[in-house]
PyMOL Python script that loads the backbone (N, CA, C, O; Angstrom):
from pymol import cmd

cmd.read_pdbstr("""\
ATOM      1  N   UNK A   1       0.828  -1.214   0.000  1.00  0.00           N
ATOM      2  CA  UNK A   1       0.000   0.000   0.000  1.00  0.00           C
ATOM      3  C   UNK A   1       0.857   1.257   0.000  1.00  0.00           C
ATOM      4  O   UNK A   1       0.668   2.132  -0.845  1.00  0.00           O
ATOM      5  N   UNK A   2       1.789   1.358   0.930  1.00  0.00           N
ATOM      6  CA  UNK A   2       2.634   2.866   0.291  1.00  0.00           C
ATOM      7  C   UNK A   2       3.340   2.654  -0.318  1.00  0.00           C
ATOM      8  O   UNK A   2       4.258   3.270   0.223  1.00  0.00           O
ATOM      9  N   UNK A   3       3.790   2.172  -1.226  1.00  0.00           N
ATOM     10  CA  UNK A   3       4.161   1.923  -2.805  1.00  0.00           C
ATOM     11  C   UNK A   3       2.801   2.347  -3.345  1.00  0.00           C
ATOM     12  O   UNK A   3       2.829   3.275  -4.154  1.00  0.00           O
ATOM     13  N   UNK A   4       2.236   2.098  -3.197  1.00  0.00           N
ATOM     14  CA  UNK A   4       0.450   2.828  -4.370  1.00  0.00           C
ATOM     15  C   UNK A   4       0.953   4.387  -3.871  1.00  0.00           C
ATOM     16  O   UNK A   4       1.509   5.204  -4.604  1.00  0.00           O
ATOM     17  N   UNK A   5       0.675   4.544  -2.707  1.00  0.00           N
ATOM     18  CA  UNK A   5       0.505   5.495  -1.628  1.00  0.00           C
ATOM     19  C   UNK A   5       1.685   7.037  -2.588  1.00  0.00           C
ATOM     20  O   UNK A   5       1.448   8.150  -3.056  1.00  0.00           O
ATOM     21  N   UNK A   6       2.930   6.129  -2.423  1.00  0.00           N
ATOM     22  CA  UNK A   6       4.072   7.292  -3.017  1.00  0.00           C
ATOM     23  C   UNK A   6       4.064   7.200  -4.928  1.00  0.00           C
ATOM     24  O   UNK A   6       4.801   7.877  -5.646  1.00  0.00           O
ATOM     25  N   UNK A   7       3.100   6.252  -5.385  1.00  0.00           N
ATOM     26  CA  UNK A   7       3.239   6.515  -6.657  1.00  0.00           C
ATOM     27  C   UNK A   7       2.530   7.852  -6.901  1.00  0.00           C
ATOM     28  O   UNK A   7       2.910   8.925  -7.371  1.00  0.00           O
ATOM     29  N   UNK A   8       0.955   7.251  -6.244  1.00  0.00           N
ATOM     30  CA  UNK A   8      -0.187   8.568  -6.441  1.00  0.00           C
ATOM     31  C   UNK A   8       0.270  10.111  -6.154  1.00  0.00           C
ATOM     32  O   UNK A   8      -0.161  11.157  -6.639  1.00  0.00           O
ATOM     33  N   UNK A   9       1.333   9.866  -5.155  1.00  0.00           N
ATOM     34  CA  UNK A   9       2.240  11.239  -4.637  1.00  0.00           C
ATOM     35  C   UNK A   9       2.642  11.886  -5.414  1.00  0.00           C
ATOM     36  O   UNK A   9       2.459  13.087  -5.619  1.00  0.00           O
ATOM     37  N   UNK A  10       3.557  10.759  -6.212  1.00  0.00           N
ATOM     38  CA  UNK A  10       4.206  10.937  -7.141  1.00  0.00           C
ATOM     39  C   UNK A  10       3.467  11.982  -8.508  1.00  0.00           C
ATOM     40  O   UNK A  10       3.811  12.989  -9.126  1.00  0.00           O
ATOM     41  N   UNK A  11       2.037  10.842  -8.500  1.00  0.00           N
ATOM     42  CA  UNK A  11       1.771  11.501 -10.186  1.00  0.00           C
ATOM     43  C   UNK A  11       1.088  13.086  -9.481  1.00  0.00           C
ATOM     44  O   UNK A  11       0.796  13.939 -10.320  1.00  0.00           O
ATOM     45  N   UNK A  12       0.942  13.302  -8.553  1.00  0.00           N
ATOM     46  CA  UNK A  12       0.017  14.138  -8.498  1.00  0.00           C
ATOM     47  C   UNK A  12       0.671  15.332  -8.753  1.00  0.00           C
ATOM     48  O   UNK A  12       0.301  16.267  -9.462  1.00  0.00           O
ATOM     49  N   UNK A  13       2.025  15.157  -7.881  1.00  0.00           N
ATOM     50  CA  UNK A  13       2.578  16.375  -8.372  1.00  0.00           C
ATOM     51  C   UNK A  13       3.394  16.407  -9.346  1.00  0.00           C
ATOM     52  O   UNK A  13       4.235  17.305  -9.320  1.00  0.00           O
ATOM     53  N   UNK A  14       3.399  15.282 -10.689  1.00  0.00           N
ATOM     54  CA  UNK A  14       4.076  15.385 -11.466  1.00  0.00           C
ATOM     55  C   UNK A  14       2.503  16.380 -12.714  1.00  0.00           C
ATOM     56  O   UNK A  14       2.532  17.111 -13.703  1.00  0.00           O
ATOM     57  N   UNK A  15       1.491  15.825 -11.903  1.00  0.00           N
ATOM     58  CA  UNK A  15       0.656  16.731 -13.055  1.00  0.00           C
ATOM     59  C   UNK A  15       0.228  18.075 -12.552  1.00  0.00           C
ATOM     60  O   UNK A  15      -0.312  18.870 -13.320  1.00  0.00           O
ATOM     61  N   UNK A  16       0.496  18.424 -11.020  1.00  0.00           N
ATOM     62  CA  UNK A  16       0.858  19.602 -10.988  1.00  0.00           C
ATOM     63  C   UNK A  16       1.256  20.995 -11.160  1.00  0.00           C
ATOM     64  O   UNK A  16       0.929  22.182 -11.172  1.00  0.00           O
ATOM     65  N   UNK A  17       2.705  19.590 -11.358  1.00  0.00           N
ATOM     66  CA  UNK A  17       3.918  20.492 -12.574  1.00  0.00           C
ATOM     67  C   UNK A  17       3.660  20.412 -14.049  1.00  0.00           C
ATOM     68  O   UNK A  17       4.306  21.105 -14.834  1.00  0.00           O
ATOM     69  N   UNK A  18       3.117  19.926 -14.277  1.00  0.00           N
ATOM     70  CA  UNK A  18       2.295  20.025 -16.046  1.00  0.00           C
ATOM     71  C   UNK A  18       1.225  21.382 -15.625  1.00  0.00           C
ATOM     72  O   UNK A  18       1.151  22.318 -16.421  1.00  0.00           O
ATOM     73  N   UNK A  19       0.667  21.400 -14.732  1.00  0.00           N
ATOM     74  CA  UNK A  19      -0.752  22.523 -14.836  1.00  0.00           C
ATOM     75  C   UNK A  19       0.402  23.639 -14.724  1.00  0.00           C
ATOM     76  O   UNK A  19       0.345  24.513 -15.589  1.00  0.00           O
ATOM     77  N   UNK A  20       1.193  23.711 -14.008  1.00  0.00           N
ATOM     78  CA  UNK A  20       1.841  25.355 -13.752  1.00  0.00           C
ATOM     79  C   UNK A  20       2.970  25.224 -15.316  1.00  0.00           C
ATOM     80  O   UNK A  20       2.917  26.132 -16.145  1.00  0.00           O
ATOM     81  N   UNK A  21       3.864  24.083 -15.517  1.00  0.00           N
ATOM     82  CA  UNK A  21       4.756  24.263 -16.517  1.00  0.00           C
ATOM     83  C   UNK A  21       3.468  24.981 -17.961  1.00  0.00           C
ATOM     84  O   UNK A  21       3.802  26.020 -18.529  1.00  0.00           O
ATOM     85  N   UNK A  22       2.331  24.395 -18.298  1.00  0.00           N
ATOM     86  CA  UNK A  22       1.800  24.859 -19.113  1.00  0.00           C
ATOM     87  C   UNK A  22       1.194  25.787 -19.276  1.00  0.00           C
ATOM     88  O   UNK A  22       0.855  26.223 -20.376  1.00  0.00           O
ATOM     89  N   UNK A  23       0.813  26.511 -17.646  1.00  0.00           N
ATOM     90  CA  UNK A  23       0.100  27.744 -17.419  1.00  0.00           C
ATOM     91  C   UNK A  23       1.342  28.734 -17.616  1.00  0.00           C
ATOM     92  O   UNK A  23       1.107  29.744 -18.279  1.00  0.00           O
ATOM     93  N   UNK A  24       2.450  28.587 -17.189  1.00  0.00           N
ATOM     94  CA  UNK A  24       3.538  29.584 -16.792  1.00  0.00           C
ATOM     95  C   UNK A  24       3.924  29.413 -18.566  1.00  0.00           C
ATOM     96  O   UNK A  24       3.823  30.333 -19.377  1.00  0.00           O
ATOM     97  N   UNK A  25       4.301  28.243 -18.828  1.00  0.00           N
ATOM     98  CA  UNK A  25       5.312  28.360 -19.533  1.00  0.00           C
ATOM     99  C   UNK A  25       5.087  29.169 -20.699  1.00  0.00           C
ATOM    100  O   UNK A  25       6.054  29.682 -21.262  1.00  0.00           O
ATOM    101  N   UNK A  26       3.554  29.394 -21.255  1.00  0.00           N
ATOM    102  CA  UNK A  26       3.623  29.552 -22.625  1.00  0.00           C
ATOM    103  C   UNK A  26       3.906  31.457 -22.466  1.00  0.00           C
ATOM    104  O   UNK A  26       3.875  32.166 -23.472  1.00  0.00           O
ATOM    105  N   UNK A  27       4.142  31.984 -21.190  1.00  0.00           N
ATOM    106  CA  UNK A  27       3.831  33.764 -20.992  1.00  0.00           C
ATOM    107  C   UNK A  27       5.321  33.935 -20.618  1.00  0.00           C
ATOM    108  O   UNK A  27       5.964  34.882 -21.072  1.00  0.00           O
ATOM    109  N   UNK A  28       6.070  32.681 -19.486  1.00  0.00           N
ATOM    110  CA  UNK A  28       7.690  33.256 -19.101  1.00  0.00           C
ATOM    111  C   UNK A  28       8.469  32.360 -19.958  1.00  0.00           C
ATOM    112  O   UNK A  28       9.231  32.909 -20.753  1.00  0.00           O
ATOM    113  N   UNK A  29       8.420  31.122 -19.943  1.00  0.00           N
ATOM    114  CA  UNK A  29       9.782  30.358 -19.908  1.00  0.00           C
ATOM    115  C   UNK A  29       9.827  29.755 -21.402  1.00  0.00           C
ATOM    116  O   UNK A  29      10.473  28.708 -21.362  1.00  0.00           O
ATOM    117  N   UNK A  30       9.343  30.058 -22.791  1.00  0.00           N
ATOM    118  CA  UNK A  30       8.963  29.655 -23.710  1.00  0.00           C
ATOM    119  C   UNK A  30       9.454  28.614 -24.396  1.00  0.00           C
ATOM    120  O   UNK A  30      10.299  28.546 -25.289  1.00  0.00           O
ATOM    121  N   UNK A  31       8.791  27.806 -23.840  1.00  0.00           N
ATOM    122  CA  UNK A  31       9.406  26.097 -23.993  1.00  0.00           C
ATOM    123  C   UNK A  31      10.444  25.512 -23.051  1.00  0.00           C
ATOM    124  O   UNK A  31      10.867  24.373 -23.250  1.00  0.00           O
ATOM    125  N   UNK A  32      10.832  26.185 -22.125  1.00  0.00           N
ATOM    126  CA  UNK A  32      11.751  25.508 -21.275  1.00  0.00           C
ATOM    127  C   UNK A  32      10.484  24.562 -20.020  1.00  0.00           C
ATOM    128  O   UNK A  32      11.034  23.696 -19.340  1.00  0.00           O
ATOM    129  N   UNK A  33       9.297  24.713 -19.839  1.00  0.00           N
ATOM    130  CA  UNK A  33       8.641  23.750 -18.931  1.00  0.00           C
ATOM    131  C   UNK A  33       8.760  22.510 -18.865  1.00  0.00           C
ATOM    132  O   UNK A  33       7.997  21.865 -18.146  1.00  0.00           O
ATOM    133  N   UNK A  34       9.986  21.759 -19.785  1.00  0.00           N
ATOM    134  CA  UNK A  34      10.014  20.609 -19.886  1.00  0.00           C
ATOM    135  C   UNK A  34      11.006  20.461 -18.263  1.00  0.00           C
ATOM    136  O   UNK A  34      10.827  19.517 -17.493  1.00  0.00           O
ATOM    137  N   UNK A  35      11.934  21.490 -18.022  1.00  0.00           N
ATOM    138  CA  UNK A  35      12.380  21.226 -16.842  1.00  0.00           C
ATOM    139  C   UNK A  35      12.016  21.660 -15.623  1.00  0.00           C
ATOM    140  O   UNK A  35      12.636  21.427 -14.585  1.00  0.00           O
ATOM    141  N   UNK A  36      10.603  22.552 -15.760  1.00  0.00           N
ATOM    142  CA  UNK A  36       9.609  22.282 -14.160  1.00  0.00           C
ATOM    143  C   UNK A  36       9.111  20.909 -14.374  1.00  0.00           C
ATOM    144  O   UNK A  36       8.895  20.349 -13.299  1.00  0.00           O
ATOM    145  N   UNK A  37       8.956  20.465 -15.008  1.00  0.00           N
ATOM    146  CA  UNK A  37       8.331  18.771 -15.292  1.00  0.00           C
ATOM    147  C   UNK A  37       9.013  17.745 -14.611  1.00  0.00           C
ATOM    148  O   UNK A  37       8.592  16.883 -13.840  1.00  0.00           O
ATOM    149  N   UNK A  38      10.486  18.066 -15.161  1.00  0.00           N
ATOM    150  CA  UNK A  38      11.646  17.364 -14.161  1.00  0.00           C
ATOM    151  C   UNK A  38      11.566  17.537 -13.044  1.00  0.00           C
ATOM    152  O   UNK A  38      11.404  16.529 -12.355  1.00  0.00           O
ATOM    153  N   UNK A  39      11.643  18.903 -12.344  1.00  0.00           N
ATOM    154  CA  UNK A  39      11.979  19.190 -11.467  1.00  0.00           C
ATOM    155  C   UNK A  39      10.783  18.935 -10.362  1.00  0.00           C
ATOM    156  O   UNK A  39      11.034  18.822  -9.163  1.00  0.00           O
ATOM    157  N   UNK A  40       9.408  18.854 -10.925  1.00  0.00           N
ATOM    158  CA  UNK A  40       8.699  18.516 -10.068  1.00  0.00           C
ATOM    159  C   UNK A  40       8.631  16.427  -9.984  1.00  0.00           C
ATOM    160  O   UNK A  40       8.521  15.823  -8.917  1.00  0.00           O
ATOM    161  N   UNK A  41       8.743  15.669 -11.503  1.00  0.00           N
ATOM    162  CA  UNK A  41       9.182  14.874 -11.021  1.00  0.00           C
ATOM    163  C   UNK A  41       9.767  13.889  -9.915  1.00  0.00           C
ATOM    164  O   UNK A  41       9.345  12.984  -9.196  1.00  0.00           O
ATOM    165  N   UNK A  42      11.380  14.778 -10.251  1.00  0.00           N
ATOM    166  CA  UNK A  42      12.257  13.931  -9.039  1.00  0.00           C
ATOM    167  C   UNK A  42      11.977  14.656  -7.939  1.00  0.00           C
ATOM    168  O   UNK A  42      12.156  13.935  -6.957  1.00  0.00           O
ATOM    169  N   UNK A  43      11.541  15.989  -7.559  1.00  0.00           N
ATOM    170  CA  UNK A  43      11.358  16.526  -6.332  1.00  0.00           C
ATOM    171  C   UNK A  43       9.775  15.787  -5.504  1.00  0.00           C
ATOM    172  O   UNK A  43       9.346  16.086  -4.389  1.00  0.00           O
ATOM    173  N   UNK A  44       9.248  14.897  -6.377  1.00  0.00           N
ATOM    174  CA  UNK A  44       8.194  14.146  -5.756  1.00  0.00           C
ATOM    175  C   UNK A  44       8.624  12.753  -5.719  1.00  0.00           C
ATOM    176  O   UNK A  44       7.969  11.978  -5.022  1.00  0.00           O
ATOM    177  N   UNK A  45      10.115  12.121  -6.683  1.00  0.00           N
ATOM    178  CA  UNK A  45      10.102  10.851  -5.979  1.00  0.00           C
ATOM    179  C   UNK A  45      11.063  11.185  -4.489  1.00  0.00           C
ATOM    180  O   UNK A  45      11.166  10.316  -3.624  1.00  0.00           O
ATOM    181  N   UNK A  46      11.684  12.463  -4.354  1.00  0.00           N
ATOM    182  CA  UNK A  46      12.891  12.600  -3.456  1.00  0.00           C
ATOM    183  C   UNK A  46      11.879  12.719  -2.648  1.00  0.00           C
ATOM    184  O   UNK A  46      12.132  11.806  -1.862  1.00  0.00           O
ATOM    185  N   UNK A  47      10.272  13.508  -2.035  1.00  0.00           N
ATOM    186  CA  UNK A  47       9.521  13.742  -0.970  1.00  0.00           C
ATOM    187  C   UNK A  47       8.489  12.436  -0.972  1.00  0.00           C
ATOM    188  O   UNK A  47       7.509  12.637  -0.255  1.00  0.00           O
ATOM    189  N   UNK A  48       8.504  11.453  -1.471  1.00  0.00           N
ATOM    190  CA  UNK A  48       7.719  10.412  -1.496  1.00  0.00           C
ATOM    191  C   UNK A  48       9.209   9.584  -1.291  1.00  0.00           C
ATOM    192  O   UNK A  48       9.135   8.658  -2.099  1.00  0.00           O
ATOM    193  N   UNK A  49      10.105   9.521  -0.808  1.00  0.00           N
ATOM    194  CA  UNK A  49      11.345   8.612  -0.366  1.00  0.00           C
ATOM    195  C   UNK A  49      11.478   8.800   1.169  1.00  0.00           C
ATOM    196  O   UNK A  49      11.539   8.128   2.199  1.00  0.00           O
ATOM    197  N   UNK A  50      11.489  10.301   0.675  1.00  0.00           N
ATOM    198  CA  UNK A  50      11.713  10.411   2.740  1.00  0.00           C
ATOM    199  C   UNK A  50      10.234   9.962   3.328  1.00  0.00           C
ATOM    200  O   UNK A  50      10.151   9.256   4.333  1.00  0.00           O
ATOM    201  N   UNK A  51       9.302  10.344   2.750  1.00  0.00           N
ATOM    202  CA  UNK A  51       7.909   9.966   3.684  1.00  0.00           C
ATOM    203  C   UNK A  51       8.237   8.402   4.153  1.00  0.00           C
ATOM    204  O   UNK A  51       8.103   7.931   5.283  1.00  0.00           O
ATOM    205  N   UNK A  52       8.750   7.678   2.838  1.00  0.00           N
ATOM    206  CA  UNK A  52       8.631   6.729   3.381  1.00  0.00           C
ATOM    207  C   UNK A  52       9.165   6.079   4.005  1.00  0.00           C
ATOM    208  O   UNK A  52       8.599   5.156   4.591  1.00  0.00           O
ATOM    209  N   UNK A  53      10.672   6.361   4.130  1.00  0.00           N
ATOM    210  CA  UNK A  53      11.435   6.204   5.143  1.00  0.00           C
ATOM    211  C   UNK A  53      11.450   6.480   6.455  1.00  0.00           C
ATOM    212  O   UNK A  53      12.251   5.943   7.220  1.00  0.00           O
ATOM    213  N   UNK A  54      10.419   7.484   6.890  1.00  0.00           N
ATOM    214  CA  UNK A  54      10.251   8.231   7.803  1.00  0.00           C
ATOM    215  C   UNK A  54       9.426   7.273   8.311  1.00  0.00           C
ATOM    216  O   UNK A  54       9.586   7.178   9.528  1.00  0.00           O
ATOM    217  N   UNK A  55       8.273   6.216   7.694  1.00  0.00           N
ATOM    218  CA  UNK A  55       6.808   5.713   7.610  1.00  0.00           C
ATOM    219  C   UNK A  55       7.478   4.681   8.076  1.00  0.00           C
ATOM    220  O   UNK A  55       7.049   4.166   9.108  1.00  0.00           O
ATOM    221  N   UNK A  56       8.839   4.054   7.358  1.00  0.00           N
ATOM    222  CA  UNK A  56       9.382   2.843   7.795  1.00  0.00           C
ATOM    223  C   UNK A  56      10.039   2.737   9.277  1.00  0.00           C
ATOM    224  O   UNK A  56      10.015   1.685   9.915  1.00  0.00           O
ATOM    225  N   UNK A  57      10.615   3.911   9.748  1.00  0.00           N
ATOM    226  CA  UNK A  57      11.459   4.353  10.816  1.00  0.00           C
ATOM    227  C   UNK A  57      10.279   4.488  11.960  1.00  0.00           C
ATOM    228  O   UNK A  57      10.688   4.535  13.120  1.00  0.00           O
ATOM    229  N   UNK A  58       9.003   4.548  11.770  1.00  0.00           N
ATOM    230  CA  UNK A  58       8.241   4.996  12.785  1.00  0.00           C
ATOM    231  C   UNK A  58       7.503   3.410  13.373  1.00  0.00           C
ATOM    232  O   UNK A  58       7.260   3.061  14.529  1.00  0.00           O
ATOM    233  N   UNK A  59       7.283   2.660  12.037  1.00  0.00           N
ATOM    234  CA  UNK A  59       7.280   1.031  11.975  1.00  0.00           C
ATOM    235  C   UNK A  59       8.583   1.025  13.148  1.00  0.00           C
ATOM    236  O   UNK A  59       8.558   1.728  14.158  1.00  0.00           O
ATOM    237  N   UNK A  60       9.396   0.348  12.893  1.00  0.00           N
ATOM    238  CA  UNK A  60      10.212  -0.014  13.601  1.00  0.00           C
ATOM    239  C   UNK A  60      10.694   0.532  15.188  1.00  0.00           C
ATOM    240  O   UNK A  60      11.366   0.060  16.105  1.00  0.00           O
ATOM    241  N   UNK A  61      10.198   1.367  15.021  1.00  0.00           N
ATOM    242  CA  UNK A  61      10.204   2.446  16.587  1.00  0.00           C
ATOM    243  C   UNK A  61       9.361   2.257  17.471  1.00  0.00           C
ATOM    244  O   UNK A  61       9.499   2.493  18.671  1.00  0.00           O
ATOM    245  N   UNK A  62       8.279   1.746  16.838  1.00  0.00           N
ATOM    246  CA  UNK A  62       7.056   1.287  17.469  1.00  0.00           C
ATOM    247  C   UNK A  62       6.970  -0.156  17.927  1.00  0.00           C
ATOM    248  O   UNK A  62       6.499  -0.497  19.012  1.00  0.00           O
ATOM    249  N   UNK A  63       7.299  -0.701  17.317  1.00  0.00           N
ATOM    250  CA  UNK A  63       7.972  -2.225  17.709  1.00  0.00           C
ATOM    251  C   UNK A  63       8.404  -2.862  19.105  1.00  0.00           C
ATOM    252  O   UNK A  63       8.875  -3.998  19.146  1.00  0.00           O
TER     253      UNK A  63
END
""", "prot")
cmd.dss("prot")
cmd.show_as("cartoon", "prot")
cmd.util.cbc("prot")
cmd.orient("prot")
């Protein structure tokens, strides 16, 4: 289940970053939104890593 849990994390703010890269991009960054895309990407598998490490660490603490 948090494997589902950090994918959904994942896409949500990868389409996020599609709503702002496509809202922003076509007025500032003209055609560069391919790297808010990235950047929201890996910045949602890097905050869906620690959650879950954090999720795993609290498992085991509890123990």
């Amino acid at each position: 289940m948090k494997i589902l849990n950090g994918i959904f994390f994942a896409l949500t703010i990868l389409f996020f970053g599609l709503l702002v890269s496509t809202y922003f991009g076509n007025h500032y960054f003209d055609g560069n939104n391919r790297i808010i895309i990235y950047i929201g990407f890996f910045g949602s598998l890097i905050i869906s890593n620690i959650l879950d490490r954090k999720i795993k660490k609290a498992k085991l603490d509890s123990k």
